[in-house]
C-alpha positions in Angstrom: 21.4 14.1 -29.0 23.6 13.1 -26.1 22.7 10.5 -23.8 22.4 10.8 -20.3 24.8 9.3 -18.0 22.6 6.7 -15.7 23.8 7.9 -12.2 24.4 5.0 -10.0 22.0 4.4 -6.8 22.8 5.3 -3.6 21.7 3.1 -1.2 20.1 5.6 1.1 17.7 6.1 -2.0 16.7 2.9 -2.6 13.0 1.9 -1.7 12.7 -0.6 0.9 12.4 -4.0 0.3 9.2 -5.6 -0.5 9.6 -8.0 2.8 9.8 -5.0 4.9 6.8 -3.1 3.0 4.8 -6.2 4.1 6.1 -6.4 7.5 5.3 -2.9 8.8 1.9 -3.1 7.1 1.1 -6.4 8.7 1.9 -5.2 12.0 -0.1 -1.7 11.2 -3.1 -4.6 10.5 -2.7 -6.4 13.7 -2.1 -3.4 15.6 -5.6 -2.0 14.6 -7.2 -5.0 15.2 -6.1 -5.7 18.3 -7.3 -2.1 19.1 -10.2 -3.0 17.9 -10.9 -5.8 20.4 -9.7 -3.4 23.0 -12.7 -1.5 22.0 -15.0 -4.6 22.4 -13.5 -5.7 25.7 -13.6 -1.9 27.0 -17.5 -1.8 26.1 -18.3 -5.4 27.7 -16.8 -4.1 30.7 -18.2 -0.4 30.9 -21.5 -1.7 30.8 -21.1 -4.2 33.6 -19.6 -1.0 35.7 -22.0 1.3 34.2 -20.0 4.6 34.6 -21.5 8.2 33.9 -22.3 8.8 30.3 -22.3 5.1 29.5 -24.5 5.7 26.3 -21.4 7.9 24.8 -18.5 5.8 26.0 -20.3 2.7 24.2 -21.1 5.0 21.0 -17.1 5.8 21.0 -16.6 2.0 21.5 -18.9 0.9 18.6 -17.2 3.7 16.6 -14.2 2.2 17.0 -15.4 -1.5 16.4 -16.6 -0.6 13.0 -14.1 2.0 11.5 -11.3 0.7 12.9 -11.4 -2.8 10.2 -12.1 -0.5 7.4 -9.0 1.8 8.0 -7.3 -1.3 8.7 -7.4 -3.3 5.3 -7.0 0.2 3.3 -4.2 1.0 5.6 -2.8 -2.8 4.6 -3.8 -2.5 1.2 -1.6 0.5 0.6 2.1 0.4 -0.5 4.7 3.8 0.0 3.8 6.6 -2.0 7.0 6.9 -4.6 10.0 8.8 -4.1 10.7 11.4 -6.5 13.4 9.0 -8.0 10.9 6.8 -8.8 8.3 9.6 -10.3 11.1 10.9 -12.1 12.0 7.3 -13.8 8.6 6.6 -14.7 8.1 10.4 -16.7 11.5 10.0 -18.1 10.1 6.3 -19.3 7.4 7.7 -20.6 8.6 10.6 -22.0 11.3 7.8 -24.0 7.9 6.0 -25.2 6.9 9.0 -26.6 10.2 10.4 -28.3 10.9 7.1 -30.0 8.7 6.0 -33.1 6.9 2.9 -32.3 8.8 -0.4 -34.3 6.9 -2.0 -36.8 6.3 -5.3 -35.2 6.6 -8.5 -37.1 3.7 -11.2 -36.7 4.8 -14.1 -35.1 5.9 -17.0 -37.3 3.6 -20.4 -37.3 4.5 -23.4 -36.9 2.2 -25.7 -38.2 2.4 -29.7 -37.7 1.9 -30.9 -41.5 5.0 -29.3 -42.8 
């Protein structure tokens, strides 16, 4: 069986670092939560105007006040999907794993102080 050439990576396929992953999902974080006080300030100050449909605005508010967090930390939480490089690597690993019988493993050699 032949063995495939390893094709060299282009850097327009590389993933981006994991520096930049964090950075754009820390500012997602802060984004939402700043949004999130927006939401609290906007309700402290429609009830002190007391517009029409007050009840709904300050529904939409507390809405926004308690899903925003969640979506926040899962949004943070979350790395890239992969790129079909990557997908591809990982079957092609696997499918290697499979192909190739499993070595017999020696047991590690002991050392022990009286000898």
């Amino acid at each position: 069986m032949k063995k495939q050439q390893e094709r060299p990576t282009v850097i327009t396929d590389a993933a981006r670092s994991q520096g930049d992953q964090l950075r754009s999902r820390e500012i997602r974080y802060v984004s939402m939560m700043a949004l999130r006080a927006a939401c609290l300030i906007t309700g402290a100050v429609l009830i002190s105007v007391r517009p029409p449909l007050l009840p709904l605005w300050l529904i939409l508010c507390a809405a926004g006040m308690v899903i925003l967090p969640w979506m926040a930390v899962l949004i943070a939480n979350d790395r890239p999907a992969k790129t079909k490089a990557e997908r591809a690597a990982s079957r092609h690993q696997v499918d290697q794993r499979m192909i190739e019988p499993e070595r017999a493993e020696q047991p590690p050699r002991v050392i022990d102080a009286d000898d």
